[in-house]
PDB file of N, CA, C and O in Angstrom, chain B, residues numbered from 101:
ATOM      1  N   UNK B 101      -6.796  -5.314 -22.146  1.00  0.00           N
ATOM      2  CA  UNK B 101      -6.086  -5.311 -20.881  1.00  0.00           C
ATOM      3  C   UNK B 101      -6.791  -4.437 -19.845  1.00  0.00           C
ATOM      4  O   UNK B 101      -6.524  -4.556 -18.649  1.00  0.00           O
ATOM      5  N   UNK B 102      -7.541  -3.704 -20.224  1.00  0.00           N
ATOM      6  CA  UNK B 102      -8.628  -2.943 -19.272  1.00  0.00           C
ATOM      7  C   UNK B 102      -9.096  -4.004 -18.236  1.00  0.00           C
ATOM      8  O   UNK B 102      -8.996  -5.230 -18.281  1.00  0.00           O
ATOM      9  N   UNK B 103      -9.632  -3.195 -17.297  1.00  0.00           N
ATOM     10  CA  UNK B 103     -10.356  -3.406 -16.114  1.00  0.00           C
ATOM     11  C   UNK B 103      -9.936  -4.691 -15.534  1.00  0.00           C
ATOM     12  O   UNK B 103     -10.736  -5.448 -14.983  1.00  0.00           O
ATOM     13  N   UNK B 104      -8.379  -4.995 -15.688  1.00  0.00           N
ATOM     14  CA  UNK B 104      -7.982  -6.548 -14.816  1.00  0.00           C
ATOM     15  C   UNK B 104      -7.231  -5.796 -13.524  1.00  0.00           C
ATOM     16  O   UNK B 104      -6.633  -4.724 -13.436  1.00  0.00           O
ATOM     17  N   UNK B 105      -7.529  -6.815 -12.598  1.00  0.00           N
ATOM     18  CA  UNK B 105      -7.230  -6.607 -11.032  1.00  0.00           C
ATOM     19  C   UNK B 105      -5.695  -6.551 -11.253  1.00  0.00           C
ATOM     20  O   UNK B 105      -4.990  -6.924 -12.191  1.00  0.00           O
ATOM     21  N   UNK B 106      -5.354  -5.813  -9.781  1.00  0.00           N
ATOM     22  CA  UNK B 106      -3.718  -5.416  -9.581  1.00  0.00           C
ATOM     23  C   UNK B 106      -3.689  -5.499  -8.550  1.00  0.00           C
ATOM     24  O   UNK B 106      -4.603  -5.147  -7.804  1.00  0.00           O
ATOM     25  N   UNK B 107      -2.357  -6.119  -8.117  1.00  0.00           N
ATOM     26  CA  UNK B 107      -1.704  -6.319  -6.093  1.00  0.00           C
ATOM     27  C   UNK B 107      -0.522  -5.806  -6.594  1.00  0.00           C
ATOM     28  O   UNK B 107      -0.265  -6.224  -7.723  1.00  0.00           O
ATOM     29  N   UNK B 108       0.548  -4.781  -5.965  1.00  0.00           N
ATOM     30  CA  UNK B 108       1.571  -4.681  -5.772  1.00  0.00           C
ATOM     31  C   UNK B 108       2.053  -4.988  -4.395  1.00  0.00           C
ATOM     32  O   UNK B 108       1.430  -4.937  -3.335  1.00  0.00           O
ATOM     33  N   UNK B 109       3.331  -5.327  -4.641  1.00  0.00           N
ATOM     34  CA  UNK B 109       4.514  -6.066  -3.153  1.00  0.00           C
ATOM     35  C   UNK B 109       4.988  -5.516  -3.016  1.00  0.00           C
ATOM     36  O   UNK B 109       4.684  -4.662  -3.850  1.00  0.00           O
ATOM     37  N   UNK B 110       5.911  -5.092  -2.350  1.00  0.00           N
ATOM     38  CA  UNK B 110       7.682  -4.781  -2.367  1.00  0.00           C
ATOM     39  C   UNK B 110       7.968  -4.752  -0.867  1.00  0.00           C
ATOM     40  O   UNK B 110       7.200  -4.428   0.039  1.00  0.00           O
ATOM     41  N   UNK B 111       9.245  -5.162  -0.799  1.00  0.00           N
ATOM     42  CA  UNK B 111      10.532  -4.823   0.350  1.00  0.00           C
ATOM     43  C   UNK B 111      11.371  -3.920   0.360  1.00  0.00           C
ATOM     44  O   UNK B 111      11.618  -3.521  -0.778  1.00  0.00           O
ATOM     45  N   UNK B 112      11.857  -3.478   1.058  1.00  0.00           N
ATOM     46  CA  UNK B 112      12.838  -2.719   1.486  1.00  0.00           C
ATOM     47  C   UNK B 112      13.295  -2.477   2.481  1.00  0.00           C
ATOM     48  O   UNK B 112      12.657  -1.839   3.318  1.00  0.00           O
ATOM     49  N   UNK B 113      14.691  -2.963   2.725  1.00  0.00           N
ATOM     50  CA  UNK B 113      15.500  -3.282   4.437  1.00  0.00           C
ATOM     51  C   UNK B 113      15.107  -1.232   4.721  1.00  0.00           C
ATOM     52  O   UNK B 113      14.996  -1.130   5.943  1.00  0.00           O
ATOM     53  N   UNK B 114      14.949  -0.153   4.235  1.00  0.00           N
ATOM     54  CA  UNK B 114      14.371   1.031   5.071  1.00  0.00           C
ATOM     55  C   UNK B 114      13.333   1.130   5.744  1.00  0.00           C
ATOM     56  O   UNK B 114      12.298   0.799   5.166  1.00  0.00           O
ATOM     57  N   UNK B 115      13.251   1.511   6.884  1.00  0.00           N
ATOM     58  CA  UNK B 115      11.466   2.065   7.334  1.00  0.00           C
ATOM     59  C   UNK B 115      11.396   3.185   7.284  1.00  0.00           C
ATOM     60  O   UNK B 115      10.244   3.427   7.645  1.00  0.00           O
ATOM     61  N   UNK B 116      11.909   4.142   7.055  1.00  0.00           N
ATOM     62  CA  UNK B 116      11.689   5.054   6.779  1.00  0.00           C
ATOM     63  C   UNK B 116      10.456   5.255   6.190  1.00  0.00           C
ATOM     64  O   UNK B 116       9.986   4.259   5.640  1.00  0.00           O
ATOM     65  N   UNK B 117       9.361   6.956   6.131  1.00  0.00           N
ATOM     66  CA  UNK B 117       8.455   6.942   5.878  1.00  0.00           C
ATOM     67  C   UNK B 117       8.536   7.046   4.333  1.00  0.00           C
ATOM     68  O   UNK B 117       7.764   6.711   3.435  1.00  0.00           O
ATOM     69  N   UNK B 118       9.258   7.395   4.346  1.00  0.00           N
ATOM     70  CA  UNK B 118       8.925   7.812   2.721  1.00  0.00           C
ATOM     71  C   UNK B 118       9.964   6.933   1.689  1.00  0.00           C
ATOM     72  O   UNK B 118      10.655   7.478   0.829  1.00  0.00           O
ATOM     73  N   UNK B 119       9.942   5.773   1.892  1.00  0.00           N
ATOM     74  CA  UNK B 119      10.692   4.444   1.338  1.00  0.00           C
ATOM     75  C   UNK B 119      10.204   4.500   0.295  1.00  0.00           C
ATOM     76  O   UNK B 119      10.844   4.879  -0.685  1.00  0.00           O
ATOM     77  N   UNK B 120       8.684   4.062   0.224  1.00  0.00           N
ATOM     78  CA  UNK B 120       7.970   3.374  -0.431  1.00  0.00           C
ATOM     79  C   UNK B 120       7.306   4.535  -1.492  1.00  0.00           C
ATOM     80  O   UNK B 120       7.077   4.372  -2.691  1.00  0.00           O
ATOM     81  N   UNK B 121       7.092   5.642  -0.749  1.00  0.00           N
ATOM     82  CA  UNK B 121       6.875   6.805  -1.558  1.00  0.00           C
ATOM     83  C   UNK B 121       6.464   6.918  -2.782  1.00  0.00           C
ATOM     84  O   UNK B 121       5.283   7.055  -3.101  1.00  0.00           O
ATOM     85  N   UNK B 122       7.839   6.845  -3.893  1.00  0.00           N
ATOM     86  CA  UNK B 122       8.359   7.028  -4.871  1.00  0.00           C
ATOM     87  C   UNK B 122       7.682   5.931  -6.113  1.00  0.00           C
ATOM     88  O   UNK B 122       7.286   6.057  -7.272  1.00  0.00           O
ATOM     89  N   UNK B 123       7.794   4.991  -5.274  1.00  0.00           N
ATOM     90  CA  UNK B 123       7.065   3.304  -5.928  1.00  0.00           C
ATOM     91  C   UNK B 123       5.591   3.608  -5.726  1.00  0.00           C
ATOM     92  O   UNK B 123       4.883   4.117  -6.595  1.00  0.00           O
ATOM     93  N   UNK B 124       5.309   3.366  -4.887  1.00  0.00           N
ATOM     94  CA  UNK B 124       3.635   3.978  -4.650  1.00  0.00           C
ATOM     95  C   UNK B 124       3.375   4.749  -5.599  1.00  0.00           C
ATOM     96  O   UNK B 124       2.474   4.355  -6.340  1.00  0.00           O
ATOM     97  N   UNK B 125       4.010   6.053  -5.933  1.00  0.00           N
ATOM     98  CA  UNK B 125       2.879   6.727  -6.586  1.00  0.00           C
ATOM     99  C   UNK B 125       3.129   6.131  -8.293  1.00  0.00           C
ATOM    100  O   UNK B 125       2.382   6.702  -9.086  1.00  0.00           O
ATOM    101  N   UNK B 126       3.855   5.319  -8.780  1.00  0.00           N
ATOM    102  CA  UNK B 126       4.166   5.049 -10.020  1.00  0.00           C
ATOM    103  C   UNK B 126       3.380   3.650 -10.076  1.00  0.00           C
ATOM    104  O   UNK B 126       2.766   3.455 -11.124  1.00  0.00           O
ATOM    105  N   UNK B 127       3.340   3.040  -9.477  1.00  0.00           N
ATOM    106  CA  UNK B 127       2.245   2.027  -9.651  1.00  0.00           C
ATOM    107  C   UNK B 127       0.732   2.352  -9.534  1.00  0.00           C
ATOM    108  O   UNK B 127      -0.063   1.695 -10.206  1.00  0.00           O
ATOM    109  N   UNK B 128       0.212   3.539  -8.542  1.00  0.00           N
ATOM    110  CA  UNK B 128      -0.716   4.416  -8.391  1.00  0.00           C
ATOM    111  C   UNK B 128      -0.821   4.767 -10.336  1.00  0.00           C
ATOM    112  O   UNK B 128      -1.781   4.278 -10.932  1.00  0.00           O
ATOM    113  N   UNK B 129      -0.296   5.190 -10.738  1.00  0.00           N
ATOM    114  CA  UNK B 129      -0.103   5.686 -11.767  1.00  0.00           C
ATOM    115  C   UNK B 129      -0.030   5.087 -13.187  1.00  0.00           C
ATOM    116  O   UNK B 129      -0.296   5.643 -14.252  1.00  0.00           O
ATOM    117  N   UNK B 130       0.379   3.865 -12.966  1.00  0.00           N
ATOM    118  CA  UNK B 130       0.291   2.694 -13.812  1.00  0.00           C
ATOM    119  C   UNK B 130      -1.374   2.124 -13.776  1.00  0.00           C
ATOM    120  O   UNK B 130      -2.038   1.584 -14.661  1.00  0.00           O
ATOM    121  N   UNK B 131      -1.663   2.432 -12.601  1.00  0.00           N
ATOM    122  CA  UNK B 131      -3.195   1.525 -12.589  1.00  0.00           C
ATOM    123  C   UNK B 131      -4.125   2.382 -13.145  1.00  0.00           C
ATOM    124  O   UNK B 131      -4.968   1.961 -13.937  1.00  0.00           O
ATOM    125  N   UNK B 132      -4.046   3.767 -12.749  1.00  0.00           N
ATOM    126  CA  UNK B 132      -5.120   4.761 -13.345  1.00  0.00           C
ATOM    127  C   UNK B 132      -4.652   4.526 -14.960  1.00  0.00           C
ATOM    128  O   UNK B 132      -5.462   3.765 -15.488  1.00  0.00           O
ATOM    129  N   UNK B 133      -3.869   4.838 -15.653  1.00  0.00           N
ATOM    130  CA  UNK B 133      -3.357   4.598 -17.410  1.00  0.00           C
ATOM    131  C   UNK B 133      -3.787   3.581 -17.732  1.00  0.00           C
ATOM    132  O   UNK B 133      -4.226   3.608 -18.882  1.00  0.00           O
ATOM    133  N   UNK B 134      -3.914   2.208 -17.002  1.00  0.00           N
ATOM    134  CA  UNK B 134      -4.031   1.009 -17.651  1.00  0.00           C
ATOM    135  C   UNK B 134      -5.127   0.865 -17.097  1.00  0.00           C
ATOM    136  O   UNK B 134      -5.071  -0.330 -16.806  1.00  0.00           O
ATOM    137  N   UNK B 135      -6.151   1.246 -16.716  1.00  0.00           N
ATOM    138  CA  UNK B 135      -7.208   1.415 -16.318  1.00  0.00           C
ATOM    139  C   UNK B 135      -7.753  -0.246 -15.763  1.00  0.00           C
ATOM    140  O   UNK B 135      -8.596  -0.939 -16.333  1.00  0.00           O
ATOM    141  N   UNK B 136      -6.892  -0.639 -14.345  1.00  0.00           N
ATOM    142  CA  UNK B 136      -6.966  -1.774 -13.693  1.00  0.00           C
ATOM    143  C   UNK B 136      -7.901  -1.006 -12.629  1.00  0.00           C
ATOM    144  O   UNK B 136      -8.360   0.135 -12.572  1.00  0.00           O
ATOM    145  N   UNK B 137      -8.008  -2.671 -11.442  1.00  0.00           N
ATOM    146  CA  UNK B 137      -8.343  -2.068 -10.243  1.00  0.00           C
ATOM    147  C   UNK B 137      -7.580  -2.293  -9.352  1.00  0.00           C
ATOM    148  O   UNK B 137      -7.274  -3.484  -9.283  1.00  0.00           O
ATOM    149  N   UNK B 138      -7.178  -1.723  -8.703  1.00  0.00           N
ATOM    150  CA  UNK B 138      -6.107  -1.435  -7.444  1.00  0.00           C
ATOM    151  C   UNK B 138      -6.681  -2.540  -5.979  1.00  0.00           C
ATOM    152  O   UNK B 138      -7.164  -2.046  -4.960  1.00  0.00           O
ATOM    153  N   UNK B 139      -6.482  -4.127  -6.189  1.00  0.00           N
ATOM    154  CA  UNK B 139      -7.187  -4.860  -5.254  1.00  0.00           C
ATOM    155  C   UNK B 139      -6.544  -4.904  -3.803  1.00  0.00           C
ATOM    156  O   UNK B 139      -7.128  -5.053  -2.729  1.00  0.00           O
ATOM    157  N   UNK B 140      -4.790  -4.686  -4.122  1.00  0.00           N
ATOM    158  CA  UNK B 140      -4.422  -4.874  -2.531  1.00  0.00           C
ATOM    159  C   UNK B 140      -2.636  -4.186  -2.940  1.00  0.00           C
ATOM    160  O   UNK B 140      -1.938  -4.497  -3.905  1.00  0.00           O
ATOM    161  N   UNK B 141      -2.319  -3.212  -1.828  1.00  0.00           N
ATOM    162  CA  UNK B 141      -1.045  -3.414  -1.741  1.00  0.00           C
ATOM    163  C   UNK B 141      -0.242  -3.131  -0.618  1.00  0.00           C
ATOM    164  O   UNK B 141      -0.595  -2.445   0.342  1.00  0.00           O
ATOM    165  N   UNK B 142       1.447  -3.984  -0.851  1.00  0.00           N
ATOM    166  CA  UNK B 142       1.856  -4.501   0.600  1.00  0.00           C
ATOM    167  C   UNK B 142       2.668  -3.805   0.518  1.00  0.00           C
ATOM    168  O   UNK B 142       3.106  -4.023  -0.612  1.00  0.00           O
ATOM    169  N   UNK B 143       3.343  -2.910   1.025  1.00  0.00           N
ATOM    170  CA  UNK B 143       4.631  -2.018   1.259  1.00  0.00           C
ATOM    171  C   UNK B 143       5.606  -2.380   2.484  1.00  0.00           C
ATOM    172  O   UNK B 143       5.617  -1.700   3.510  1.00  0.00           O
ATOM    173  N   UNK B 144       6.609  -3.760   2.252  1.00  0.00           N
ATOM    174  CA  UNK B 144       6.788  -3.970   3.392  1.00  0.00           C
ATOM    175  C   UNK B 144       8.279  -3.563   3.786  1.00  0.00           C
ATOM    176  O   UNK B 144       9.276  -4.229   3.507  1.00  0.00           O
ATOM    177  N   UNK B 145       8.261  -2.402   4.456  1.00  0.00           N
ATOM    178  CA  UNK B 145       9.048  -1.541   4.718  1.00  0.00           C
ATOM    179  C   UNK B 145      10.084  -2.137   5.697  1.00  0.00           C
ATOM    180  O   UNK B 145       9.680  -3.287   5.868  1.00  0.00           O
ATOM    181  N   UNK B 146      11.004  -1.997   6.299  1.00  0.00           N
ATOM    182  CA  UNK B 146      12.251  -2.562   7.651  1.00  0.00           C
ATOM    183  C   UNK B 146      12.712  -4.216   7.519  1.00  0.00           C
ATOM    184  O   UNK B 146      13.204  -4.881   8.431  1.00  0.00           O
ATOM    185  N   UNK B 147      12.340  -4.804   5.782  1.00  0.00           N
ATOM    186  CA  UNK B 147      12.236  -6.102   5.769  1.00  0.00           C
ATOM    187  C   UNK B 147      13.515  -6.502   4.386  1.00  0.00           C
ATOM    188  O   UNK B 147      13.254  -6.751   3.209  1.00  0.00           O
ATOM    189  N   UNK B 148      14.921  -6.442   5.069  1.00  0.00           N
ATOM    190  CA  UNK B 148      15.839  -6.731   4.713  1.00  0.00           C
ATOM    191  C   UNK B 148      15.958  -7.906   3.880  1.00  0.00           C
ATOM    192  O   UNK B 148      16.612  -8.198   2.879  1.00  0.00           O
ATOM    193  N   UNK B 149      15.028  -8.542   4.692  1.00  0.00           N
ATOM    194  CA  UNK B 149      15.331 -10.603   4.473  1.00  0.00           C
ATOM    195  C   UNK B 149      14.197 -11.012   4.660  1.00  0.00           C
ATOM    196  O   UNK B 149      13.255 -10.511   5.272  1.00  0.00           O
ATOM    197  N   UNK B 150      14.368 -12.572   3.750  1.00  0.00           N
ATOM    198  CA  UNK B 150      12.661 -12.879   3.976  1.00  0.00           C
ATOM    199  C   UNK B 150      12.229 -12.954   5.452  1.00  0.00           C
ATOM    200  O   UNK B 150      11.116 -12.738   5.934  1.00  0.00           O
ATOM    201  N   UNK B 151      13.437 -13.331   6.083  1.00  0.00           N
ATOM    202  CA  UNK B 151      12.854 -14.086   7.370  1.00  0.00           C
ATOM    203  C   UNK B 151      12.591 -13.060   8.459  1.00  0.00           C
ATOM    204  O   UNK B 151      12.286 -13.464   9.581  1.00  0.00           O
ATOM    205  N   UNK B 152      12.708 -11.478   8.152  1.00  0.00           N
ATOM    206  CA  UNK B 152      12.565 -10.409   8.620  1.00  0.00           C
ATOM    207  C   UNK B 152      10.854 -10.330   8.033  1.00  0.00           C
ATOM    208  O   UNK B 152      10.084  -9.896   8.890  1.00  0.00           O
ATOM    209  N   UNK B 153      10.320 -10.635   6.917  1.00  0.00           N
ATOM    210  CA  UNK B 153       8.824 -10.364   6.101  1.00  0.00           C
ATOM    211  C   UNK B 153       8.001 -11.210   7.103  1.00  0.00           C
ATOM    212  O   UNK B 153       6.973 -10.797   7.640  1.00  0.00           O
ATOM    213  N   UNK B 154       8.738 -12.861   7.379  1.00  0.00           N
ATOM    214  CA  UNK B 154       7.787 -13.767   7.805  1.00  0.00           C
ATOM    215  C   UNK B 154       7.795 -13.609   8.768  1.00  0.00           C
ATOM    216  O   UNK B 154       7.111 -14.526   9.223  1.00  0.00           O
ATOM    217  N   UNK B 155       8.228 -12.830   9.800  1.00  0.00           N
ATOM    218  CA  UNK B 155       8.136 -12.586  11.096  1.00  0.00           C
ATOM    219  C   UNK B 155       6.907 -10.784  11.373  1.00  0.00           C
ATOM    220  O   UNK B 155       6.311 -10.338  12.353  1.00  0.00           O
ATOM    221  N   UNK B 156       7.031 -10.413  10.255  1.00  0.00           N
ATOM    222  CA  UNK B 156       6.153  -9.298  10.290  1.00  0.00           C
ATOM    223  C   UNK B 156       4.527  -9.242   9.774  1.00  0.00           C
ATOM    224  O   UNK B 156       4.011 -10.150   9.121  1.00  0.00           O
ATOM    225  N   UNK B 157       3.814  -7.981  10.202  1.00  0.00           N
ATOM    226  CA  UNK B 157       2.336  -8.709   9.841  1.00  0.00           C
ATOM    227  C   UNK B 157       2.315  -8.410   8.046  1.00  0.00           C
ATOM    228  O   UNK B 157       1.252  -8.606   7.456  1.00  0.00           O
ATOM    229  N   UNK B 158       3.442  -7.975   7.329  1.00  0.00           N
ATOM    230  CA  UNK B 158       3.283  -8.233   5.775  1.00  0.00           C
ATOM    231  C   UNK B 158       3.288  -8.925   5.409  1.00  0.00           C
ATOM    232  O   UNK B 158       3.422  -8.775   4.194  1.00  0.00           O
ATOM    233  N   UNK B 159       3.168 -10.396   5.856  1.00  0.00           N
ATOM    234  CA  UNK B 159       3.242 -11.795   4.980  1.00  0.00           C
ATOM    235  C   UNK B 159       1.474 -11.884   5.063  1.00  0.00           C
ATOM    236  O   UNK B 159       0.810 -12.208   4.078  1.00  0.00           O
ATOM    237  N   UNK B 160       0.722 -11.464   6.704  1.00  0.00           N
ATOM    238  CA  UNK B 160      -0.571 -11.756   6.587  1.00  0.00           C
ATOM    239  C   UNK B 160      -1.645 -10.714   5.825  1.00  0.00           C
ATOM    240  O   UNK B 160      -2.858 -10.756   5.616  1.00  0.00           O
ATOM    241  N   UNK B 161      -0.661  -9.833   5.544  1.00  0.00           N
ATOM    242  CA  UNK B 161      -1.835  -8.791   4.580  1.00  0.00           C
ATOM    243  C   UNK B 161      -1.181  -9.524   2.825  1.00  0.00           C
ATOM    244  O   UNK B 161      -2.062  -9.969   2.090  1.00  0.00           O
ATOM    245  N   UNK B 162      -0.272  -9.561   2.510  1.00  0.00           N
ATOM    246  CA  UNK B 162      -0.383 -10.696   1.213  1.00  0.00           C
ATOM    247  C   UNK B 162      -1.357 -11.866   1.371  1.00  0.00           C
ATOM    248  O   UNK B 162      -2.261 -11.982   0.544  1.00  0.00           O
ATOM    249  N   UNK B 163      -1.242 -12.705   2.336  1.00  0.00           N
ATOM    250  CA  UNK B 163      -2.157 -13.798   2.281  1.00  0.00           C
ATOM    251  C   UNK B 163      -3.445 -12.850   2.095  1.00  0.00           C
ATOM    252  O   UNK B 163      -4.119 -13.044   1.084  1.00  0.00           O
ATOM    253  N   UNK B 164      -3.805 -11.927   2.913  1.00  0.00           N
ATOM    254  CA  UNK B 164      -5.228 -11.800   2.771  1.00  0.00           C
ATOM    255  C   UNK B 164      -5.833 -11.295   1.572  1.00  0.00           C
ATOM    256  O   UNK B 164      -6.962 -11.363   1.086  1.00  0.00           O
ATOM    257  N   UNK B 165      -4.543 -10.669   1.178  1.00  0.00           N
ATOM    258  CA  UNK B 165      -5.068 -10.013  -0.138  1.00  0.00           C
ATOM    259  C   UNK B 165      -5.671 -10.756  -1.487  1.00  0.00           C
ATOM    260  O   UNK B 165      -6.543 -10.533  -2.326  1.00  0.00           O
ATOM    261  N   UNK B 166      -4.607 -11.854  -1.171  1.00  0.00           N
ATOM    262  CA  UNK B 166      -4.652 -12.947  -2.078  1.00  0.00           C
ATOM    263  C   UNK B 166      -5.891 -13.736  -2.079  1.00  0.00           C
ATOM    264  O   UNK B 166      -6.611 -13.792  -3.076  1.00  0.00           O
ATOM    265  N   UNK B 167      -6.219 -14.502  -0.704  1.00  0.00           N
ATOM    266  CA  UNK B 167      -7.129 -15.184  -0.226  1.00  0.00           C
ATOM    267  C   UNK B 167      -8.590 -14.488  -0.551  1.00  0.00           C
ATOM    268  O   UNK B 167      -9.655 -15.106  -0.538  1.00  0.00           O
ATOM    269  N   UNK B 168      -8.449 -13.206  -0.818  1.00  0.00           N
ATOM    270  CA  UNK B 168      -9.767 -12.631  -1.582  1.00  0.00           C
ATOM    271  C   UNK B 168      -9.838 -12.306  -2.594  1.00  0.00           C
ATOM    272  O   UNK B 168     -10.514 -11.305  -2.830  1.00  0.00           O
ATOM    273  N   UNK B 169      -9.072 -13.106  -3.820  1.00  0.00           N
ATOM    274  CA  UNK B 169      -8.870 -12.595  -4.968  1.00  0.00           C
ATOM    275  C   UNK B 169     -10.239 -13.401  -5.323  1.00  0.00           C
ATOM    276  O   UNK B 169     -10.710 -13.347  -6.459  1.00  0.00           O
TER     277      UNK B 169
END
């Protein structure tokens, strides 16, 4: 299971700065242990609903992330 690529997502209707915080550093943390590579991640913060995501630029940093896998 070594050295396979990693994207993390997530939502959360908060924007607050420090939402994502908590998640960040445990997936941070998951990747160094499981010794992946950290290819892209989307923290998309003030996004209640999808249709709040698809209106924000976090749908185009997933595509891009993806689109360079």
């Amino acid at each position: 299971m070594h050295g396979k690529k990693s994207i993390t997502m997530a939502t959360a209707y908060n924007s607050a700065d420090w939402t994502m915080e908590a998640l960040a550093n445990h997936y941070e943390t998951l990747v160094r242990y499981m010794e992946w590579q950290d290819v892209g991640q989307v923290w998309a913060t003030g996004c209640g609903a999808r249709s709040l995501v698809e209106k924000s630029s976090f749908a185009d940093m997933a595509y891009k992330i993806g689109a360079n896998l």
